[in-house]
N, C-alpha and C positions, 0 to 999 in steps of 0.2 A: 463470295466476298461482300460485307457489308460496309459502306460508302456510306460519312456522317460531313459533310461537307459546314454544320455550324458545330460539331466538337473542338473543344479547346484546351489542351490538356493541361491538368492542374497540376505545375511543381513546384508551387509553393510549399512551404510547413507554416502551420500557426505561427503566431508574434504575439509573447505575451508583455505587455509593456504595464507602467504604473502599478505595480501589485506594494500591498499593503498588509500588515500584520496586527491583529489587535485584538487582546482578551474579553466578553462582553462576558458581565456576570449578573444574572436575575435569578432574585432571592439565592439561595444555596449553591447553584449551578452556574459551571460556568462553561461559554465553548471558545476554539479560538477559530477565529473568522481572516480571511485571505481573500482581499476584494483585489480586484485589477481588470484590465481589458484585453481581452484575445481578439487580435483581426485575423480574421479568415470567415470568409461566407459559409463556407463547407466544414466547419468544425465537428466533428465524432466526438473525441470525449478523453480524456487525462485524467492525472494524479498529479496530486504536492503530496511529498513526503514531507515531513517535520521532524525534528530531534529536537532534544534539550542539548543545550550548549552547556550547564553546569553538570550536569548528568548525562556522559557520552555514553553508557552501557544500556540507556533507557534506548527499547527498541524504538526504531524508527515508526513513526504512526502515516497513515495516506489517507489523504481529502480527494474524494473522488469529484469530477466534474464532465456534464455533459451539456449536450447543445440548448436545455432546460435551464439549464443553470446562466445562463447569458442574455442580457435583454438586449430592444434592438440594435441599443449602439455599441455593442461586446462588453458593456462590465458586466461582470460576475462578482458576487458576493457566496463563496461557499462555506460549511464550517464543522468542526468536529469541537462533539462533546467531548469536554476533561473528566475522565474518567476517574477512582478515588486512585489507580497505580498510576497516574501520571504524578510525577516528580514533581514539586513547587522548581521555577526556574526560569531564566532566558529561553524561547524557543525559537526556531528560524527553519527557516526551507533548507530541506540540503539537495532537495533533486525535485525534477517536475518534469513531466513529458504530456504531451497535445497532440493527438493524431484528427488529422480530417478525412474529409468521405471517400478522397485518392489515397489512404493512407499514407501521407504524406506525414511524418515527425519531428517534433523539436524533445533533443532530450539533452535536459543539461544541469547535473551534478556536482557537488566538491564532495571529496574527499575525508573530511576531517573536523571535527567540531570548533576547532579552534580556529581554524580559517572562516575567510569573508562573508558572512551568511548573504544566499541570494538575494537578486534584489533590493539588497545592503536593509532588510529591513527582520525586525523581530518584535517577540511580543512575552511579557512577563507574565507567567502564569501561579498566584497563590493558590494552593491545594492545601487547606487544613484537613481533609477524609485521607491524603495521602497515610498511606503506613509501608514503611520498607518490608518486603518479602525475600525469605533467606531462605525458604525452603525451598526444593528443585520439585516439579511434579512427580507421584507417585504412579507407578505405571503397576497393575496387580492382574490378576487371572488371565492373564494372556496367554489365548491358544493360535497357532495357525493351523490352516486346513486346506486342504485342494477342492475345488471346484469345478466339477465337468459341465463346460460352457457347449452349448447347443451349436455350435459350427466347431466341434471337437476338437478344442483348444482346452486347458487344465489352467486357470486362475487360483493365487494363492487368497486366500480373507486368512487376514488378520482381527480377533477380536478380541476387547480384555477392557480393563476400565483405566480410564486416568482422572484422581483426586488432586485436584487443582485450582482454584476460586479465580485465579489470572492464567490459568491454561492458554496461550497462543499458538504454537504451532510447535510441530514434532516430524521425526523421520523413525524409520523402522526400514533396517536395510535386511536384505535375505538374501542368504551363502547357500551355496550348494556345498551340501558335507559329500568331500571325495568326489567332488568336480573336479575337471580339470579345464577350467575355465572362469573369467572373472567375475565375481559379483553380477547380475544384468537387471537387478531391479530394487526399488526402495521403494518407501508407499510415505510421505511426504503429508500429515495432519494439519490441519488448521482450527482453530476456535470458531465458531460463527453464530 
C-alpha cells in the first residue's frame, strides 16, 4: 500500500467562460478564431466544433486545443483556416469538450443549427474560392486481401484509390458471405 498524505483529488472539469467568435482575414485568407478563458490548473486538451448556421449539411469542422494554447491567466486564442469548401455564412459552436490531467470533462453540445449557438456568440464567414461540390467521391480498383499477422491472427487490408479533391472521411464495412453471424467489422477513412 502506497500512503500520499499531501494528494488531493482533482473533480473538477474545465470552466470555459467569455468565449468569442471572430473572422480575421489577411490578404486572401481567412481563419476564424475562438478566444475565451478555461480555469483549470490541470488542463489536457479539447475541441470546438463549428457549423454553418445557413448551411446545416456543411460538415461539422474541430479546433483543437491544448495546454499550449493558454497563457498564464487561461485565455486562449485558437483558430481554423477557411478552407475554399467552407460555405460563405453564420458560423457558431455547436459542441466543445475540455478534459484535464484527472481526466476530468466538460462536454456540452445543441442539437440543431437553428437553435441558440453556444456561448450566444458567432462569426460571419465571406468565402468568394467557395464553389459547391455535387459530386460523391469515386471509390475504383478496390481489392481486399487477408493478411497473416505474426501472433497468427488473419487481418483484412483493404486497398484501392479514392478521386476526390474535398475527400473527408469514409467506411468500408465487411460481410462474411455465408456467415452465420453479424457483420464484426468496418475500417472507418479519414482525409489528413
Amino acid at each position: 500500500t502506497i500512503t500520499n498524505d499531501s494528494y488531493v483529488a482533482d473533480t473538477s472539469a474545465p470552466v470555459i467562460t467569455n468565449v468569442s467568435m471572430s473572422t480575421v482575414t489577411s490578404g486572401s485568407s481567412s481563419t476564424i478564431q475562438i478566444t475565451g478563458t478555461i480555469t483549470e490548473a490541470n488542463f489536457s486538451y479539447g475541441y470546438f466544433h463549428i457549423r454553418n448556421k445557413d448551411v446545416p449539411t456543411f460538415n461539422e469542422q474541430s479546433i483543437y486545443i491544448n495546454q499550449n494554447s493558454i497563457n498564464s491567466d487561461g485565455i486562449f486564442t485558437i483558430s481554423r483556416e477557411v478552407e475554399s469548401n467552407y460555405p460563405p455564412g453564420t458560423y457558431f459552436i455547436s459542441r466543445y469538450y475540455a478534459y484535464d490531467d484527472s481526466n476530468n470533462k466538460t462536454y456540452v453540445q445543441i442539437q440543431s443549427a437553428p437553435g441558440n449557438p453556444l456561448f450566444n456568440t458567432t462569426t460571419v464567414v465571406e468565402n468568394a474560392d467557395y464553389v459547391e461540390d455535387f459530386v460523391a467521391p469515386k471509390v475504383s480498383n478496390l481489392v481486399l486481401s487477408s493478411v497473416n499477422n505474426l501472433d497468427n491472427t488473419i487481418s483484412l487490408k483493404i486497398t484501392g484509390t479514392i478521386t476526390e479533391a474535398n475527400f473527408s472521411n469514409g467506411n468500408f464495412y465487411v460481410n462474411v458471405k455465408g456467415g452465420s453471424f453479424q457483420p464484426v467489422s468496418y475500417t472507418h477513412l479519414r482525409a489528413h
